[in-house]
Jmol script that loads the backbone (N, CA, C; Angstrom):
load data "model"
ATOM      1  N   UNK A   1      60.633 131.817 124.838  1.00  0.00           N
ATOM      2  CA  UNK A   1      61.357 130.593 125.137  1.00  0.00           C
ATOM      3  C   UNK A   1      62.264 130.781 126.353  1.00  0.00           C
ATOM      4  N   UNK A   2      62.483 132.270 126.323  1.00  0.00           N
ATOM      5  CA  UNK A   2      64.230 132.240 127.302  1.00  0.00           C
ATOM      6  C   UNK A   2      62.732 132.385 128.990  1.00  0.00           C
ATOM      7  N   UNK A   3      61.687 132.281 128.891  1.00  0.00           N
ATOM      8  CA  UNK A   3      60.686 132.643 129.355  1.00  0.00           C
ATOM      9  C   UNK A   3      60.451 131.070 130.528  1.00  0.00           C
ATOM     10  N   UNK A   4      60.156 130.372 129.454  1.00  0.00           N
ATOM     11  CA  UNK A   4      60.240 129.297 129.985  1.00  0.00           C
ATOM     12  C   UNK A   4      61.626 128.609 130.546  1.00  0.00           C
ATOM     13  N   UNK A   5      63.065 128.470 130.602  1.00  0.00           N
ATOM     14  CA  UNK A   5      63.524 128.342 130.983  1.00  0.00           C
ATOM     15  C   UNK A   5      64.251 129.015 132.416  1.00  0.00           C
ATOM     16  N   UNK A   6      63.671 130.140 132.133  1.00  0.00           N
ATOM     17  CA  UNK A   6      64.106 131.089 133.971  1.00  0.00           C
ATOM     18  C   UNK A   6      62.880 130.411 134.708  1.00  0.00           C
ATOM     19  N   UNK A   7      61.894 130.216 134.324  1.00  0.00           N
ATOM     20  CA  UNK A   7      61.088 129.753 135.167  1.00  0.00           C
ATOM     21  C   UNK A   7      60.435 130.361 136.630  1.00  0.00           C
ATOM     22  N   UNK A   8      60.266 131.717 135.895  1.00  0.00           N
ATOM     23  CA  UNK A   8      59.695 132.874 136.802  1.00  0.00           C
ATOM     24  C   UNK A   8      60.810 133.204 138.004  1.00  0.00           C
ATOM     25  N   UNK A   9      61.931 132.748 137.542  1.00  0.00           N
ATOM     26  CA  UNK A   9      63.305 133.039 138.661  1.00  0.00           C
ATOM     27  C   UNK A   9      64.023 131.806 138.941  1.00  0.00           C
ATOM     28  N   UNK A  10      63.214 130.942 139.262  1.00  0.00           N
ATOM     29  CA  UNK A  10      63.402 129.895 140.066  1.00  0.00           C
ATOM     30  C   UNK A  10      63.872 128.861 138.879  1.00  0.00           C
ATOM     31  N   UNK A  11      64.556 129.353 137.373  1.00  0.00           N
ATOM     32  CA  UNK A  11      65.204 128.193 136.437  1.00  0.00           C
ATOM     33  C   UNK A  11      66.559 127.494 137.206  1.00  0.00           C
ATOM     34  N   UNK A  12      67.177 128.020 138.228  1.00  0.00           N
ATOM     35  CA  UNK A  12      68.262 127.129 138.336  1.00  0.00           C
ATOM     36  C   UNK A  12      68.373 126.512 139.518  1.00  0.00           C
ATOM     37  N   UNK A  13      67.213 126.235 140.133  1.00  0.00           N
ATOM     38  CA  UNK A  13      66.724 125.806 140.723  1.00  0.00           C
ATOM     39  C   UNK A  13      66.092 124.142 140.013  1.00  0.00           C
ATOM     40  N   UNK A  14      65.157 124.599 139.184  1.00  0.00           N
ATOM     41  CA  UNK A  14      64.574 123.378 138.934  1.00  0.00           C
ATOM     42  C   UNK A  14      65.446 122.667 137.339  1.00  0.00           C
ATOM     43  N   UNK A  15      66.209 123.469 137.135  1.00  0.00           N
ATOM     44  CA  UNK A  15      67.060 122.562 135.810  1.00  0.00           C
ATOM     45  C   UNK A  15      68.312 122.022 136.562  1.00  0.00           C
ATOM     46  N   UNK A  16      69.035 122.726 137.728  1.00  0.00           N
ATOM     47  CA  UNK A  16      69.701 121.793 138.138  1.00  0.00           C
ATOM     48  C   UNK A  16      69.248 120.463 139.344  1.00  0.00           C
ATOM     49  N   UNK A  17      67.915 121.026 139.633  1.00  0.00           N
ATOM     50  CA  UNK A  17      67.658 119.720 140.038  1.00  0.00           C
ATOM     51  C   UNK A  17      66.935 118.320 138.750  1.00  0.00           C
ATOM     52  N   UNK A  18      66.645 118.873 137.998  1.00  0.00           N
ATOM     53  CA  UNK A  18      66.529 118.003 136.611  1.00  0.00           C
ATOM     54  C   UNK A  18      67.578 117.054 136.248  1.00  0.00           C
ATOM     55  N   UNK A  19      69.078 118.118 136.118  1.00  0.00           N
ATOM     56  CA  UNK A  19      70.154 117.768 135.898  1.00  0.00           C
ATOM     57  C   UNK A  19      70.375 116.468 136.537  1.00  0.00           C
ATOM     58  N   UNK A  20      70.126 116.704 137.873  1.00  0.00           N
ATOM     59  CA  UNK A  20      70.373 115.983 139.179  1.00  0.00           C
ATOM     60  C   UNK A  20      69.863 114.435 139.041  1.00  0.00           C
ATOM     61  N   UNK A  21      68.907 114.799 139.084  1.00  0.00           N
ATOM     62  CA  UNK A  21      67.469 113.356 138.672  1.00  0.00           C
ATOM     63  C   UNK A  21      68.314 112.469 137.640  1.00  0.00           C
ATOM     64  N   UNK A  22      68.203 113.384 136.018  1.00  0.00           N
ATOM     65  CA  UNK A  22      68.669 112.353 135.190  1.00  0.00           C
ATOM     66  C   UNK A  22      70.101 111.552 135.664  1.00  0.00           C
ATOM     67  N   UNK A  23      71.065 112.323 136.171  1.00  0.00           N
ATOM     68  CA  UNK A  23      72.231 111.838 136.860  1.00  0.00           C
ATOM     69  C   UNK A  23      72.031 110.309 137.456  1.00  0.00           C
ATOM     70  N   UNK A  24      71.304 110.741 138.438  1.00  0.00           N
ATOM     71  CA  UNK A  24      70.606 109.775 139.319  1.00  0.00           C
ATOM     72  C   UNK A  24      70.312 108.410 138.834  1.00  0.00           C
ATOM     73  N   UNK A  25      68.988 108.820 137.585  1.00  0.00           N
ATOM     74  CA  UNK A  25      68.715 107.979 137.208  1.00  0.00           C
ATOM     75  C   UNK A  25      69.709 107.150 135.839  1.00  0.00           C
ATOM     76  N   UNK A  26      70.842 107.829 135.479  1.00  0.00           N
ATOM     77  CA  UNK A  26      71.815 107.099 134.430  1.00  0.00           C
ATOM     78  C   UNK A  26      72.639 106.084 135.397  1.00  0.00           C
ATOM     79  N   UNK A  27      73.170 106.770 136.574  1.00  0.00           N
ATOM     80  CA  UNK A  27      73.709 105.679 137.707  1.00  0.00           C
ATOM     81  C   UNK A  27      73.152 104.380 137.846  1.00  0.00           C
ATOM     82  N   UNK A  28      71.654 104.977 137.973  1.00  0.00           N
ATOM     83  CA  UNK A  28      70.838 103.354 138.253  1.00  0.00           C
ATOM     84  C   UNK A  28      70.426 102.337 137.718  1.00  0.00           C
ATOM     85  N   UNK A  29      71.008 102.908 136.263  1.00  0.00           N
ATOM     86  CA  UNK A  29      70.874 101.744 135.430  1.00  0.00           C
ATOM     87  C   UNK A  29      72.084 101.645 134.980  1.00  0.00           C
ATOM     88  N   UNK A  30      73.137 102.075 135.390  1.00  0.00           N
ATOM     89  CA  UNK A  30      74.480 101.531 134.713  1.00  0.00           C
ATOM     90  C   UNK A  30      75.363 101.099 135.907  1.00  0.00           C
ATOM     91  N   UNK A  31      75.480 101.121 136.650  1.00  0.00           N
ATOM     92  CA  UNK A  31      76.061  99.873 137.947  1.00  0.00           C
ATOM     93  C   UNK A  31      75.136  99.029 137.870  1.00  0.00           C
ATOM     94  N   UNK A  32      74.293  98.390 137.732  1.00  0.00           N
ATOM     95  CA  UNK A  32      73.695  97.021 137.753  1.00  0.00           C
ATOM     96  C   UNK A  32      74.325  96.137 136.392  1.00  0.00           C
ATOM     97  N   UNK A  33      74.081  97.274 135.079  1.00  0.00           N
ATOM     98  CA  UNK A  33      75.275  96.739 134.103  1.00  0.00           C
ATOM     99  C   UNK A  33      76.620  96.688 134.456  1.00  0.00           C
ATOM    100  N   UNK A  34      77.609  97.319 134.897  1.00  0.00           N
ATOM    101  CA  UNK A  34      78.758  97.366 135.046  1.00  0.00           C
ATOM    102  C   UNK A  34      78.913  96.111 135.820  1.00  0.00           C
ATOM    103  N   UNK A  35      78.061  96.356 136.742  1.00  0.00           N
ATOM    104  CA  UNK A  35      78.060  94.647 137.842  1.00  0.00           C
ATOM    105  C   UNK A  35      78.161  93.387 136.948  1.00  0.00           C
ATOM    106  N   UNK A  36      77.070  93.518 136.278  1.00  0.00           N
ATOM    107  CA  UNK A  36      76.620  92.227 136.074  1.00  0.00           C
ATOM    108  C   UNK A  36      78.050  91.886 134.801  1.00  0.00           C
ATOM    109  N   UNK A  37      78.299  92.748 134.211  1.00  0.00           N
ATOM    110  CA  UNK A  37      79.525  92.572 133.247  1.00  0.00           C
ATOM    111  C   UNK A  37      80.557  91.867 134.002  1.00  0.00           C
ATOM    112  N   UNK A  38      80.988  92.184 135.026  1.00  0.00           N
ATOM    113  CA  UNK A  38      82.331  92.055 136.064  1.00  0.00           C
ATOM    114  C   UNK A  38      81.645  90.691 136.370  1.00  0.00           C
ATOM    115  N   UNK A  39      80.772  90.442 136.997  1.00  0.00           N
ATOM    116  CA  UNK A  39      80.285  89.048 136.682  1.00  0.00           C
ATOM    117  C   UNK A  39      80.242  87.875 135.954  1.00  0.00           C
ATOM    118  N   UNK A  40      79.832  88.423 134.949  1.00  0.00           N
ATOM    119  CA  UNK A  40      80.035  87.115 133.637  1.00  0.00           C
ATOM    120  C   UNK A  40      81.178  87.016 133.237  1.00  0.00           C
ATOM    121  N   UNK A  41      82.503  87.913 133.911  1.00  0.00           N
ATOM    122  CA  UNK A  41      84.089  88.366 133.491  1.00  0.00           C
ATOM    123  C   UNK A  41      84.178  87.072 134.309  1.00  0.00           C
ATOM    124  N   UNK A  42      84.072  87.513 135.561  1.00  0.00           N
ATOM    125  CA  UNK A  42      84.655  86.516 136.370  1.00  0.00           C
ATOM    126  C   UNK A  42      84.454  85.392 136.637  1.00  0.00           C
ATOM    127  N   UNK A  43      83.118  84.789 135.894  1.00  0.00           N
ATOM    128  CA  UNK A  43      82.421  83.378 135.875  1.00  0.00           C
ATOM    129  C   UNK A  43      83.220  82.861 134.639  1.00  0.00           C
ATOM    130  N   UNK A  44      83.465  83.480 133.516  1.00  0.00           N
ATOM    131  CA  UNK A  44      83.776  82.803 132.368  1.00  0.00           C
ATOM    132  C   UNK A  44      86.150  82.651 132.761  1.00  0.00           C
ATOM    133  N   UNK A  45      85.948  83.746 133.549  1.00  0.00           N
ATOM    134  CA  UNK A  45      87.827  83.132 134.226  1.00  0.00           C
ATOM    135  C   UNK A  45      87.620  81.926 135.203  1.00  0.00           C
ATOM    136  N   UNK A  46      87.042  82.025 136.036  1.00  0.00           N
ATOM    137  CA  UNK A  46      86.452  80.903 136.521  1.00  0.00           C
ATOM    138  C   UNK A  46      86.590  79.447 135.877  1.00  0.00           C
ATOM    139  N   UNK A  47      85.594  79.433 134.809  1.00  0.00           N
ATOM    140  CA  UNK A  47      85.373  78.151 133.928  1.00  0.00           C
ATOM    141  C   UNK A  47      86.610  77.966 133.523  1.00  0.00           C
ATOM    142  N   UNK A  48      87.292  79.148 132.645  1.00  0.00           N
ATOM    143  CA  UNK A  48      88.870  78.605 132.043  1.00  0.00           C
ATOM    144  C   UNK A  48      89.412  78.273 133.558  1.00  0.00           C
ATOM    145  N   UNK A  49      89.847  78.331 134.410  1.00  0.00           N
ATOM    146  CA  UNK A  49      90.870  78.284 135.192  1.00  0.00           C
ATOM    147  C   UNK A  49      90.022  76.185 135.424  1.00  0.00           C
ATOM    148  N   UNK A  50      89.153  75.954 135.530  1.00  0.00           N
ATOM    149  CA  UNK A  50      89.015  74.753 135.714  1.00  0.00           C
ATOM    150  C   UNK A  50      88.831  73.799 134.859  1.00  0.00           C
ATOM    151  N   UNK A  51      89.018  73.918 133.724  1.00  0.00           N
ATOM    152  CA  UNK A  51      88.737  73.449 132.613  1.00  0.00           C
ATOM    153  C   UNK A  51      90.392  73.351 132.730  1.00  0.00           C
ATOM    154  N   UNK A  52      90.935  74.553 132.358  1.00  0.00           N
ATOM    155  CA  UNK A  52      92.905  73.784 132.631  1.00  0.00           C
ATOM    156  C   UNK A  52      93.415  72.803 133.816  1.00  0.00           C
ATOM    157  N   UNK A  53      92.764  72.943 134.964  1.00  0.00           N
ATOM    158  CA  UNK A  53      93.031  71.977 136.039  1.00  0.00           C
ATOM    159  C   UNK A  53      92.188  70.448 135.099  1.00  0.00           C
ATOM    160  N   UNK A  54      90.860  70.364 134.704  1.00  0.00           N
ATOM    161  CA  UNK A  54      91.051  69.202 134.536  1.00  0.00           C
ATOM    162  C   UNK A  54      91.671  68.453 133.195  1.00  0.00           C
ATOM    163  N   UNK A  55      91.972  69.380 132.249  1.00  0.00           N
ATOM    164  CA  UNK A  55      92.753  68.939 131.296  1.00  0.00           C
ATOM    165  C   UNK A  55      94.588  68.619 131.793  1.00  0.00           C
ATOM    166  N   UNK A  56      94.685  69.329 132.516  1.00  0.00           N
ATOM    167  CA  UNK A  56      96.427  68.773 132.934  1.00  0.00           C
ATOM    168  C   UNK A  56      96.152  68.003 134.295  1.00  0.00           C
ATOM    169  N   UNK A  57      94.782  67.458 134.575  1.00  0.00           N
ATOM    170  CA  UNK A  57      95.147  66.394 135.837  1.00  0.00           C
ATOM    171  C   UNK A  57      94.604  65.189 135.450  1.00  0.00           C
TER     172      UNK A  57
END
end "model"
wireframe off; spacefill off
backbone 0.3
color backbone group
């Protein structure tokens, strides 16, 4: 097992570029969420803030 992870020398090489990748790829799907959250934040302050303008005008 410890066989397969040195990877004939070259294990920290290719597990920290593994590391790397998944990194990569957790980023790229969690700023499009984080976005889109901050989004529907600021659409739904939005709506309240005009919904009080036309109730007190």
């Amino acid at each position: 097992m410890s066989e397969f992870f040195s990877m004939g020398g070259y294990g920290a090489y290719v597990w920290s570029s593994v590391g790397l990748s998944l990194l990569v790829m957790g980023y790229n799907l969690l700023i499009p969420y984080w976005r889109h959250q901050r989004l529907l934040q600021s659409w739904r302050q939005q709506q309240q803030e005009e919904a009080r303008l036309h109730e007190s005008g």
